[in-house]
NUDOPA-412283 format. One line per field, with one value per residue (C-alpha): residue number from 0; residue in three letters; x, y, z. Coordinates in nm, 3 decimals, always signed. Last residue first. Layout:
<recs>
i <- c(NUM;...)
aa <- c(Ala;...)
u <- c(X;...)
v <- c(Y;...)
w <- c(Z;...)
</recs>
This chain:
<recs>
i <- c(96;95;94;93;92;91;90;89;88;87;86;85;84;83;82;81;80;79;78;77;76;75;74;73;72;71;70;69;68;67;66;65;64;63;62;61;60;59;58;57;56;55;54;53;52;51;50;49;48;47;46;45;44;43;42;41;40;39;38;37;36;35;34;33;32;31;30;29;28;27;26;25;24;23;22;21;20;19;18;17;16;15;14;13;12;11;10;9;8;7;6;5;4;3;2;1;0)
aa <- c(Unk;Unk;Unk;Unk;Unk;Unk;Unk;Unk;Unk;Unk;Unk;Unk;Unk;Unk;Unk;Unk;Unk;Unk;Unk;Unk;Unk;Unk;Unk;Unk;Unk;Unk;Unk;Unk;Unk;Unk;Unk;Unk;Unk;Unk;Unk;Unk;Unk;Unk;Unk;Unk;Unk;Unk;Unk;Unk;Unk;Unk;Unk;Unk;Unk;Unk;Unk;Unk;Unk;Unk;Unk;Unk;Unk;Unk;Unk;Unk;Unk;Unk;Unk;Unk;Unk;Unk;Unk;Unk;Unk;Unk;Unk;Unk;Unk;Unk;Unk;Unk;Unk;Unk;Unk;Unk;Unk;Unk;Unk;Unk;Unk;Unk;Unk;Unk;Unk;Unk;Unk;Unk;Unk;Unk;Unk;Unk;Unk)
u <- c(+4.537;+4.590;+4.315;+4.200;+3.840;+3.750;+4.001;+3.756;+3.520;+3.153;+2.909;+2.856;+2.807;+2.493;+2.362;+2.400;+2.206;+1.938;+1.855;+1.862;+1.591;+1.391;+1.412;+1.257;+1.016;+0.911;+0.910;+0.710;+0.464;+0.415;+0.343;+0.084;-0.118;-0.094;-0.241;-0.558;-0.618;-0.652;-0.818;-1.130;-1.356;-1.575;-1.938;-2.087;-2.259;-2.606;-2.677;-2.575;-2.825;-3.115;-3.022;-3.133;-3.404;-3.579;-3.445;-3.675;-3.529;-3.468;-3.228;-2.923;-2.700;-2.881;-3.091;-3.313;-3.700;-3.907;-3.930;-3.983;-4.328;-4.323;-4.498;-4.397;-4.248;-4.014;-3.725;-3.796;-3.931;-4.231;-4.186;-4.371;-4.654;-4.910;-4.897;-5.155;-5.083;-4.739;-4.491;-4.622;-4.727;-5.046;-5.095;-5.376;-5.131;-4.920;-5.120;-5.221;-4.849)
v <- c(+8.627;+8.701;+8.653;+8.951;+8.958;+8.632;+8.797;+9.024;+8.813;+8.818;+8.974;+9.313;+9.109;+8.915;+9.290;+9.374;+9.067;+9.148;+9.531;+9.448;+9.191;+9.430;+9.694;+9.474;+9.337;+9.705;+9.862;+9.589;+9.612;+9.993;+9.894;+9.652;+9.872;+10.149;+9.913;+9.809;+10.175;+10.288;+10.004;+10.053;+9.919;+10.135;+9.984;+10.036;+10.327;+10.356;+10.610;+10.392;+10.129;+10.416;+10.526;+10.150;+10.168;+10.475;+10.366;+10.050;+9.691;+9.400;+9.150;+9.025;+9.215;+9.565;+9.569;+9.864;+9.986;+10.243;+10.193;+9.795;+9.907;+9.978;+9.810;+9.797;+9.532;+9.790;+9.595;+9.327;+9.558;+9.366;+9.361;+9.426;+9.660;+9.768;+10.104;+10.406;+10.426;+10.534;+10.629;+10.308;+10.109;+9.906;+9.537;+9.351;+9.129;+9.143;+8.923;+8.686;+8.595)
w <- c(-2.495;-2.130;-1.846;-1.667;-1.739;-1.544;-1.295;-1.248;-1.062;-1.219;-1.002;-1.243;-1.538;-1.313;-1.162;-1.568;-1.687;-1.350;-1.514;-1.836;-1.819;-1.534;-1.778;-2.050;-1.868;-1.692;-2.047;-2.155;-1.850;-1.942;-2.287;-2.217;-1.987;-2.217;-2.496;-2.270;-2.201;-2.530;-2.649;-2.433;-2.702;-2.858;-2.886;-3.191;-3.300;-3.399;-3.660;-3.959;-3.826;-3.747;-4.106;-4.227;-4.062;-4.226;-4.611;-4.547;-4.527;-4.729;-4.608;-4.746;-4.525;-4.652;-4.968;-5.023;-4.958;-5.119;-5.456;-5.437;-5.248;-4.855;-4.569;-4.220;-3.935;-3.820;-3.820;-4.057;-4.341;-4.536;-4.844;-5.198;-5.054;-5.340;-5.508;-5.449;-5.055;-5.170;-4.844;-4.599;-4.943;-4.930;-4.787;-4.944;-5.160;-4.827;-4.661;-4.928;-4.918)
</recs>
């Protein structure tokens, strides 16, 4: 804690450091820096965070993928239940009431 008694603000040289940022390892007074995840950090960082962007996952491709085997499934499905109707005898179908 001594440390940072001695410290000085990045922005204010006139006012005393209060916290230390994490990312950038600098100084800054209460005015300077804000809350973020539980952590304090300087205004600077925390516009580098909002700046980054995450990694986009390739869902475009993975739900074209899964569509075109549904469509396949389901075709297939129909496909082999009408190749079965078709292979029943008729006189199955020619029975009286």
């Amino acid at each position: 804690m001594s440390v940072l008694i001695q410290q000085r603000c990045r922005i204010h040289p006139d006012r005393e450091a209060a916290v230390r940022c994490p990312l950038c390892q600098r100084f800054y007074c209460r005015e300077c820096v804000v809350e973020h995840d539980g952590r304090m950090m300087c205004a600077y960082c925390i516009g580098q965070l909002a700046k980054t962007p995450e990694p986009r996952k390739s869902s475009t491709a993975v739900w074209g993928i899964l569509s075109l085997t549904g469509f396949l499934m389901v075709w297939l499905i129909f496909y082999y239940f009408g190749m079965g109707l078709a292979r029943v005898p008729s006189s199955f179908f020619g029975g009286t009431p």
